[in-house]
NULOLUM-361080 format. One record per residue: residue in one letter; x, y, z of N, C-alpha, C in turn. Coordinates in steps of 0.001 Angstrom, whole numbers, plus 500000, padded with zeros to 6 digits. Layout:
N
aXYZXYZXYZ/...
! end
This chain:
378
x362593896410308162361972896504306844362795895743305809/x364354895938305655364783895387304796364628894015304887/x364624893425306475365052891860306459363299891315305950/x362738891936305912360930891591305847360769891651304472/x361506892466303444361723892651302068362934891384301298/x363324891137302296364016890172301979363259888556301684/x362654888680302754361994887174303367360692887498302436/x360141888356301871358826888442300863359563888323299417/x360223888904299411360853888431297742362348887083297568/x362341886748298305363409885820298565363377884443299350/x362384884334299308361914883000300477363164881759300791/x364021881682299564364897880784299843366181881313300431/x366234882835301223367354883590301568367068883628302737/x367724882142304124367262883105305271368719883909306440/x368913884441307353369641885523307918370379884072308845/x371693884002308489372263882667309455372814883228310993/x372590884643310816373131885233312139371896886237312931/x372004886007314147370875886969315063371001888213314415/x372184888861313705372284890442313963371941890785312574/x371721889616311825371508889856310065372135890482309367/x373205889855309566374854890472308993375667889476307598/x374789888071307997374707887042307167373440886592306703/x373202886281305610372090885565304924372830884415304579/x372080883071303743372637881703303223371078881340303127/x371478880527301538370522879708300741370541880048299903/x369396878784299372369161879354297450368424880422296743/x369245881016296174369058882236295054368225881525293697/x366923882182293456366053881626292798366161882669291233/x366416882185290026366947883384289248366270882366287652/x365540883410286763364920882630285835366070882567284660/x366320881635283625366829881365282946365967881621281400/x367130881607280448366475881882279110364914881404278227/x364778880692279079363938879586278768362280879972279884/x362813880947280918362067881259281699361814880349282502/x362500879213283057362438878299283804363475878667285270/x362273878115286216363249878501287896364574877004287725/x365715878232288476367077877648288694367386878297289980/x368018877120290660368410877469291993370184877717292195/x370829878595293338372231878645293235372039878826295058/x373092878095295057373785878129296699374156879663296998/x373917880829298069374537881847297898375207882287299940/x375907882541299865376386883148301416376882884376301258/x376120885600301662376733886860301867377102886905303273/x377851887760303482378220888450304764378765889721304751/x378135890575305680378709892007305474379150892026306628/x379799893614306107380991894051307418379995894371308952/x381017894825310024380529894921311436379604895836310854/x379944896706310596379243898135310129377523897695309372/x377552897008308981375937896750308101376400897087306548/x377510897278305908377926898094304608377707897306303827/x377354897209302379377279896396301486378385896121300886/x379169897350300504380183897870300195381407896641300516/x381872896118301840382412895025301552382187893796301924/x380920893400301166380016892149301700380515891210300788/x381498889659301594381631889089300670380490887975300511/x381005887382299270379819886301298563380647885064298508/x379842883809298961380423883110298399379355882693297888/x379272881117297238378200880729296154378849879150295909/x377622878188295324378503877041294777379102876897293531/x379870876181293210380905876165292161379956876488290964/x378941876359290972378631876347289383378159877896288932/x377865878617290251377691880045289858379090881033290244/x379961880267291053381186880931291372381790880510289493/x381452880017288723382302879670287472381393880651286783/x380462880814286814379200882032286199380057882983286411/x380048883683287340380457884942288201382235885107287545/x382733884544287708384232883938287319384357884945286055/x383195884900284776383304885068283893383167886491283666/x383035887500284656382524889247284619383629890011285288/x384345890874284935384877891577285444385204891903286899/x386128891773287880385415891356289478385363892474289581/x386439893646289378386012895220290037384272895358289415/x384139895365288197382573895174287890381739894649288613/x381703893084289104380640892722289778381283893675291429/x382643893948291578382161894494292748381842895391293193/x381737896105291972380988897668291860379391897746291961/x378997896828291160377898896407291102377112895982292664/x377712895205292999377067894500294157376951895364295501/x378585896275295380379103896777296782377993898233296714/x377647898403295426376825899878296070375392899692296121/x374957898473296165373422898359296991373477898978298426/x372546899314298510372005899984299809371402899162301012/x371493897862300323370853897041301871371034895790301493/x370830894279302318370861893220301513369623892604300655/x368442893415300849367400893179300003368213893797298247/x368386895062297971368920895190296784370411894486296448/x370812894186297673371928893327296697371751892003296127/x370610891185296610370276890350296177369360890768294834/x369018891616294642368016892349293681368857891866292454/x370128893102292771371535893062291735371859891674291319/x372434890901292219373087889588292337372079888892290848/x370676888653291364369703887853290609370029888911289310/x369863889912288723369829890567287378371449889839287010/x372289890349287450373410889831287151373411887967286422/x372931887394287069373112885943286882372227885898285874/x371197886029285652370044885852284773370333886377283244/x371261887741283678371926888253282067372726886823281756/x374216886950282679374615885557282560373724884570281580/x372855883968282627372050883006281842371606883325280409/x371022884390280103370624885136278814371555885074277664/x372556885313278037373915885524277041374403884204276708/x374305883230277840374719881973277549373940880970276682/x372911881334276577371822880450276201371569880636273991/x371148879555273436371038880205272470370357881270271929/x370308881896271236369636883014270715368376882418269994/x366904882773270284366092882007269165365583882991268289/x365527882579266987365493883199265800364209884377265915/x364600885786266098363025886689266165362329886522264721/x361408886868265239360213886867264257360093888022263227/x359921887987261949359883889003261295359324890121261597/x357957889960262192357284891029263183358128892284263900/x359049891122264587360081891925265476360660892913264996/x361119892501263686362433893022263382361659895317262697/x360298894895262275359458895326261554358560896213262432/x358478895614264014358326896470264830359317898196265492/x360378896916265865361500897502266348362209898529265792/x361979898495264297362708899898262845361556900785263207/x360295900053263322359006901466263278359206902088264653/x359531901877265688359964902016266882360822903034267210/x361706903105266223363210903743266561363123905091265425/x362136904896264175361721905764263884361094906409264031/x360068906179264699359212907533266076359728907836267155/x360708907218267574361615907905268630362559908578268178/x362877908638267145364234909217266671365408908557267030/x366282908857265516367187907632265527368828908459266582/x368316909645266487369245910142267113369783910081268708/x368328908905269080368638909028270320369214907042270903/x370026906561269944370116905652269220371626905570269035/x372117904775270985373558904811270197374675903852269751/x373877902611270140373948901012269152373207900188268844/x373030899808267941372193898785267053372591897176266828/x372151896165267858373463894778267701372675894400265968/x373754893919265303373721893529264024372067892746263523/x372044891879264738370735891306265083369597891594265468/x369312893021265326368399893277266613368352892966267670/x369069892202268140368548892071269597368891892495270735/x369692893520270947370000894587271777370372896012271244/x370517896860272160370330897996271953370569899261273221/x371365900110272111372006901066273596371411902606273205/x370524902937274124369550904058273980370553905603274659/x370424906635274360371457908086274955369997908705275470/x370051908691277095369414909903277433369785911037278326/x369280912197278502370072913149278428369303914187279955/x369971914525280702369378915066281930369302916298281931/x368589916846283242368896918609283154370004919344283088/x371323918244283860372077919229283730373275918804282469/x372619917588281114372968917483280057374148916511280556/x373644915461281106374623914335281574373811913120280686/x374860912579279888374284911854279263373892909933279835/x373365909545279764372810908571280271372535907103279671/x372932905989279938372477905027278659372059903847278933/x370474903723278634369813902806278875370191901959277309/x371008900018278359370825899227277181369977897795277429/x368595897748276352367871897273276029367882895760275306/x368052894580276447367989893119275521366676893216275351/x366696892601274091365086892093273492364976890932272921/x363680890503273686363457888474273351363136888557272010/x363246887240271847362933886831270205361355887167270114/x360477886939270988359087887716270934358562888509270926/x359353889571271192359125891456271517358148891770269832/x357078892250270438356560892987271392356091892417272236/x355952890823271980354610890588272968355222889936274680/x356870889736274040357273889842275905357920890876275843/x358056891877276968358765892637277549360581892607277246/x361514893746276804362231893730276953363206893741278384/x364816893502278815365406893154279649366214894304279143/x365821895343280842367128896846281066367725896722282106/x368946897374281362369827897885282450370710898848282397/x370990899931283789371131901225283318372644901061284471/x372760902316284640373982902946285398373635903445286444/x372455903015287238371922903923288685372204903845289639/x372010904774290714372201904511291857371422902995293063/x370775902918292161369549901802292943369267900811291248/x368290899611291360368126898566290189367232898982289756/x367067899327288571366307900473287153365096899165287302/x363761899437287905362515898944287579362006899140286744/x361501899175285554360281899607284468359193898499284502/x358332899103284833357022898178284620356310897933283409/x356953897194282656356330897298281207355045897133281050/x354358897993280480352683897617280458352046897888278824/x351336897161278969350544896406277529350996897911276303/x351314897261275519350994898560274347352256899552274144/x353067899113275227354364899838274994355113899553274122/x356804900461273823357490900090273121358516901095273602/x359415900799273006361117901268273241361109902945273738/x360270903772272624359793905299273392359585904996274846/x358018904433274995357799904157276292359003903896277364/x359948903098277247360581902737278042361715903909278503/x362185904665277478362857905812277309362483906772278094/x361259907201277846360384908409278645360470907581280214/x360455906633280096360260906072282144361749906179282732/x362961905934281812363945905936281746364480906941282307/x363696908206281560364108909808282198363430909970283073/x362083909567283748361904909385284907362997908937286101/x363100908011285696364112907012286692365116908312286784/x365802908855286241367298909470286086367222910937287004/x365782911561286764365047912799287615365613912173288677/x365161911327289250365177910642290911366383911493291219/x367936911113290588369233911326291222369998912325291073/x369015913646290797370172915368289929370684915668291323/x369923915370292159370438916229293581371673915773293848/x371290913801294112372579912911294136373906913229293632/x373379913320291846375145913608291440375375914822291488/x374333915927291409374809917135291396375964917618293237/x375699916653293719376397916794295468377962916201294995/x377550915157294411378848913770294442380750914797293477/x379520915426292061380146916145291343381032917399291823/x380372918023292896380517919152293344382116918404294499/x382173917389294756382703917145296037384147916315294935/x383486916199293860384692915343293140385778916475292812/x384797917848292390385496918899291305386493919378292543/x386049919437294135386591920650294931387266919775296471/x387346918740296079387922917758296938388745916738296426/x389591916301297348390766915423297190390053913839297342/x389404913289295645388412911847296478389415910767295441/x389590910043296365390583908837296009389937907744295578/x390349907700294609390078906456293451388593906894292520/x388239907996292638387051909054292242386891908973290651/x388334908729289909388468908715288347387217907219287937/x387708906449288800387051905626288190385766904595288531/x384665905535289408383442905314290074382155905558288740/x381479904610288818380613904707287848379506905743288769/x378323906005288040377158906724287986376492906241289481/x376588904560289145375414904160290504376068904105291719/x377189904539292062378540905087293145377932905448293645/x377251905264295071377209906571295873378377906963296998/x379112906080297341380131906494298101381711907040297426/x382186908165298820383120908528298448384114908341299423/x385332908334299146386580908182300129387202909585299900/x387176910493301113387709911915301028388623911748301821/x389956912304301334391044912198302141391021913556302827/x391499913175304313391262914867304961392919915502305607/x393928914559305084394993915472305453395384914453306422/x396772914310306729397539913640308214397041912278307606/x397221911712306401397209910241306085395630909797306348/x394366910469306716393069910374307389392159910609306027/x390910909866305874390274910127305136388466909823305879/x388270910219304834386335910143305067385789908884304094/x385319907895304608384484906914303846382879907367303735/x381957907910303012381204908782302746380034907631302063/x378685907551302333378063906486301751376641907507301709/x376246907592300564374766909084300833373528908373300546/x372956908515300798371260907742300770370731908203299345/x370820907591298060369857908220296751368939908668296903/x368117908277297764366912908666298078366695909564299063/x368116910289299749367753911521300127369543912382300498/x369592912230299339371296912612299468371337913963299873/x370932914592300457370719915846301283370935915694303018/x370449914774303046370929914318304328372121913906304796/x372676914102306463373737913509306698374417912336305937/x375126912043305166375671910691304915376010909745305954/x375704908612305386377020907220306520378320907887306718/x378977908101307973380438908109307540381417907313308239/x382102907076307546383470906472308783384792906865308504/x385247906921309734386740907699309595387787906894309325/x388419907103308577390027906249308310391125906987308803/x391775906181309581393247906670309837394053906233311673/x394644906773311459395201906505312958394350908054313673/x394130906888315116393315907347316358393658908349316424/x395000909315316678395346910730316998395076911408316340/x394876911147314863394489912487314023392708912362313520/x392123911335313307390548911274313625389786911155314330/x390344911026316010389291911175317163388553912281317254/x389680913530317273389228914922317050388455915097316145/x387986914691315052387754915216313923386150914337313714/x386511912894314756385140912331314433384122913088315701/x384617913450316918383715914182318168383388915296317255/x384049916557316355383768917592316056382400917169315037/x382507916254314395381433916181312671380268916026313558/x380260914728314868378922914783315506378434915447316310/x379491916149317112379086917467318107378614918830316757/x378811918632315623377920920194314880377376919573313999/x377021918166313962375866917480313259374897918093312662/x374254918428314000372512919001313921372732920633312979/x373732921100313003373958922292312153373954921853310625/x373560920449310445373702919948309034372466920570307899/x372576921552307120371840922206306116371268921665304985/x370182921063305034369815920609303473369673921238302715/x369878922391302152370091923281301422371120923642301038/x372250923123301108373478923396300912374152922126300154/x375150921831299380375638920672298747376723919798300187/x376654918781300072377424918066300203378617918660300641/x379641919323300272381113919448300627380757920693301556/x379894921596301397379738922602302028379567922268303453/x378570921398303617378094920884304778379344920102305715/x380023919649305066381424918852305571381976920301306066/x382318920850305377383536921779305815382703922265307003/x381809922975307118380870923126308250381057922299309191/x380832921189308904380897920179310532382224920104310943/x382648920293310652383956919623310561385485920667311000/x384787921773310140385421923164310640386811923031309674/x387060922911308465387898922773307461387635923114306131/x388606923271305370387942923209304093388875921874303625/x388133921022302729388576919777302246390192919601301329/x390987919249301503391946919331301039392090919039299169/x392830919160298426392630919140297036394164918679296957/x394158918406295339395520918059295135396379919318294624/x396117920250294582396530921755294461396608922457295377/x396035921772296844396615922582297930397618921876299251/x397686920611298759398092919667299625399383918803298814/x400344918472299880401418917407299765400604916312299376/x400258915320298382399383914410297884400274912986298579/x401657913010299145401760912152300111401360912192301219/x400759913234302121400491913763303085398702913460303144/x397847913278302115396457912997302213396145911809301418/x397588910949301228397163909709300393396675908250301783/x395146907962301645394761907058302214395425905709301590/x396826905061300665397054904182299816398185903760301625/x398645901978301375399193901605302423400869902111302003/x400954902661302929402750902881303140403699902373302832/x403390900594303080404634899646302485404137899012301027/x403082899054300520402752898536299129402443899823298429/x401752900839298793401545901695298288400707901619297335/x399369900805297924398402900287297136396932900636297929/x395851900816297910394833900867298661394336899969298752/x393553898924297776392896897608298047394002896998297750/x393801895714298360395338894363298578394382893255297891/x394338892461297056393438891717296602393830890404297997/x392672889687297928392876888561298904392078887521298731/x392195886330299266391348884903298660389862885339298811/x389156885982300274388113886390300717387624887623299650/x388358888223299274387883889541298561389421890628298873/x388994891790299292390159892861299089390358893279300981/x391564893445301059391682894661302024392477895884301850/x391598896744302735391899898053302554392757898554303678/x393747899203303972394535900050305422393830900596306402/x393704899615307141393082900158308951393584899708309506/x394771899726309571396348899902310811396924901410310359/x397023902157311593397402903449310992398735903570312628/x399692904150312260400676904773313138399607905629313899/x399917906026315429399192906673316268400244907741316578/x401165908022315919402193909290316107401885910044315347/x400943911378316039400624912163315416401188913169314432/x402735913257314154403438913678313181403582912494312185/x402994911284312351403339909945311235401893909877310805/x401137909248311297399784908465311215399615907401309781/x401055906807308649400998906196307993399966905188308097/x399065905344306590398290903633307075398788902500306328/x398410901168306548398704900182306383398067899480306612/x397949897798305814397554896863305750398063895909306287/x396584895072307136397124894429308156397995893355307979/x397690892942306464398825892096305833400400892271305742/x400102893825305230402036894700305175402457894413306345/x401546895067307187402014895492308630402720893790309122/x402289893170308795402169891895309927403374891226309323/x403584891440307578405048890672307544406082891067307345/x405845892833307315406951893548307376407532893309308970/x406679893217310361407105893340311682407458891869312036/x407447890927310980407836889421310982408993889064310855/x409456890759309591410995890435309027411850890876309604/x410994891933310653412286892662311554412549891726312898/x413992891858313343414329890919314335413959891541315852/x413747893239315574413599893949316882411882893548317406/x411069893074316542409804892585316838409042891834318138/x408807891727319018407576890552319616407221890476319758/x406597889280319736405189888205320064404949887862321140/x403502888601321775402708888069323056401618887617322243/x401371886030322618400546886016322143400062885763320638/x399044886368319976398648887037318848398387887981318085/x399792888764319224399797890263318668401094890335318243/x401562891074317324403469890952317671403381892962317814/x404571893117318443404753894348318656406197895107318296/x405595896063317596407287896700316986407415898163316449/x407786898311315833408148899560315169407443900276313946/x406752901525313742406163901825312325407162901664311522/x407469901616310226408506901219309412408916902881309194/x408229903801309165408972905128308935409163906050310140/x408395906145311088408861906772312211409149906267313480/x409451904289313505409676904177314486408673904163315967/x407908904867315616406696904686316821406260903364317174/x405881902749318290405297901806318597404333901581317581/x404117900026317311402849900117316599402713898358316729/x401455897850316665400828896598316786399619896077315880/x400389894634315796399034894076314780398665892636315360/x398084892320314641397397890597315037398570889783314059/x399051888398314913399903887740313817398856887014313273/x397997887203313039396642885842312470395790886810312661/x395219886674311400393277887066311442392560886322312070/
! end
């Protein structure tokens, strides 16, 4: 379905690999002017199918676009699509703001300006929580059941009403509104809180697992996050990815850490799987499968459940390709330190007790001494 959603809205995106792990071609994205522009694009995602660390490359003239946004941003943005049909969804909104922002501004029409005040005064101004000097954007507060506030912000063409304004929100998935004849900024608001209904279950799970679990790097995950990294104790954590559209269900998961302390732990989650309760939140259901209760930073040595690498003491390693994360872990089940295959490989470079068969070198964990092995080359 996705690759068929792909090839119907994307015609210039086709899959360069049998297993459709790669796409390549041109990204078709309208410009200020509403005119088609083409961009070179190459994704590739991980073994796994994850979006999460799918890198991009692109040709120079949109890699200098892109250049210009925040990268944890665009890679927040990009990495929590749910398939490569929405990341291309993302990708195109992304560039097209780009384009929008870059382009000149053309002078709105008095109409506009005359619309847009009558607008904000039948909606109330209170719900109203920036005004650009110009009219021409705008950051709307809306507000959920369980009083989470929300903020749809609103570009508007120099023609509004009679073209459609350009949104974008904080969701789990790319905020559609179908603007239809006769609307206005209310309208879009009221669909807005539609859209936001979709995800109480979502965050109400995510929240529950943030407040009563040990989730690493958790401070600073926006709204449209759906994954979590739960550390479970012995240097091991949970990579956690939940479906928006039915976050009640089992999540994606994958285990981090060295083999001795998550083999056990990955046979137990799928051997009491089927005991999985949709009626129950998120962390509940873990401790259930799993037969634990989740570790916290109030009940745990926080060196003892830190998924960060051992010799940098960093979790993502920035790199030319994008980031890596620690999946070299010690297999001594009183150690299980993780590490990056980068640390690993030039810390066991500097030691003289080290060797090389090959394209492996073989040596020592740096804190307990245990055997341990990496690749001298990716």
């Amino acid at each position: 379905m996705n690759a068929a959603m792909v090839a119907k809205h994307f015609p210039g995106i086709l899959p360069a690999t049998p297993d459709l792990r790669v796409y390549h071609g041109y990204l078709e994205v309208q410009d200020a002017a509403q005119q088609a522009r083409w961009f070179w694009v190459r994704i590739e995602t991980s073994k796994q199918g994850s979006m999460h660390d799918a890198k991009l490359s692109s040709d120079s003239e949109l890699s200098k676009m892109l250049g210009m946004l925040d990268p944890h941003v665009l890679k927040a943005r990009l990495g929590d699509s749910p398939d490569m049909h929405a990341y291309l969804v993302e990708l195109r909104e992304l560039v097209e703001r780009i384009l929008r922002q870059d382009a000149a501004p053309a002078k709105p029409a008095p109409r506009m300006y005359a619309t847009l005040l009558a607008e904000l005064d039948q909606l109330g101004w209170n719900a109203l929580l920036d005004l650009h000097p110009t009219l021409t954007s705008l950051r709307l507060r809306a507000t959920d059941g369980a009083q989470r506030t929300h903020v749809l912000e609103v570009d508007l063409p120099a023609a509004y009403p009679d073209k459609p304004p350009v949104f974008t929100a904080d969701l789990p998935e790319p905020l559609v509104l179908e603007w239809q004849p006769g609307w206005g900024i209310k309208h879009a608001l009221e669909a807005f809180h539609v859209a936001v209904a979709r995800y109480q279950d979502l965050w109400e799970s995510l929240e529950d697992l943030d407040a009563h679990a040990w989730v690493q790097d958790g401070d600073s995950l926006p709204r449209s996050a759906t994954h979590r990294r739960v550390a479970l104790g012995g240097h091991a954590s949970l990579l956690l990815d939940l479906d928006p559209r039915a976050p009640k269900q089992p999540p994606t998961c994958r285990f981090l850490g060295a083999e001795s302390r998550v083999n056990s732990l990955r046979a137990k989650y799928f051997e009491r799987l089927p005991r999985w309760n949709a009626d129950k939140l998120l962390r509940a259901n873990l401790e259930m499968v799993l037969e634990m209760q989740l570790p916290t930073a109030d009940t745990y040595d926080l060196g003892d459940i830190s998924g960060d690498c051992a010799i940098c003491y960093a979790y993502q390693l920035p790199m030319e390709d994008g980031v890596c994360v620690p999946e070299h872990a010690c297999d001594n089940a009183a150690c299980g330190r993780p590490y990056h295959a980068p640390c690993l490989r030039e810390w066991l470079r500097a030691n003289t007790a080290t060797r090389q068969s090959f394209n492996t070198f073989f040596g020592a964990c740096p804190y307990c001494l245990h055997p341990i092995t990496v690749k001298a080359t990716d």
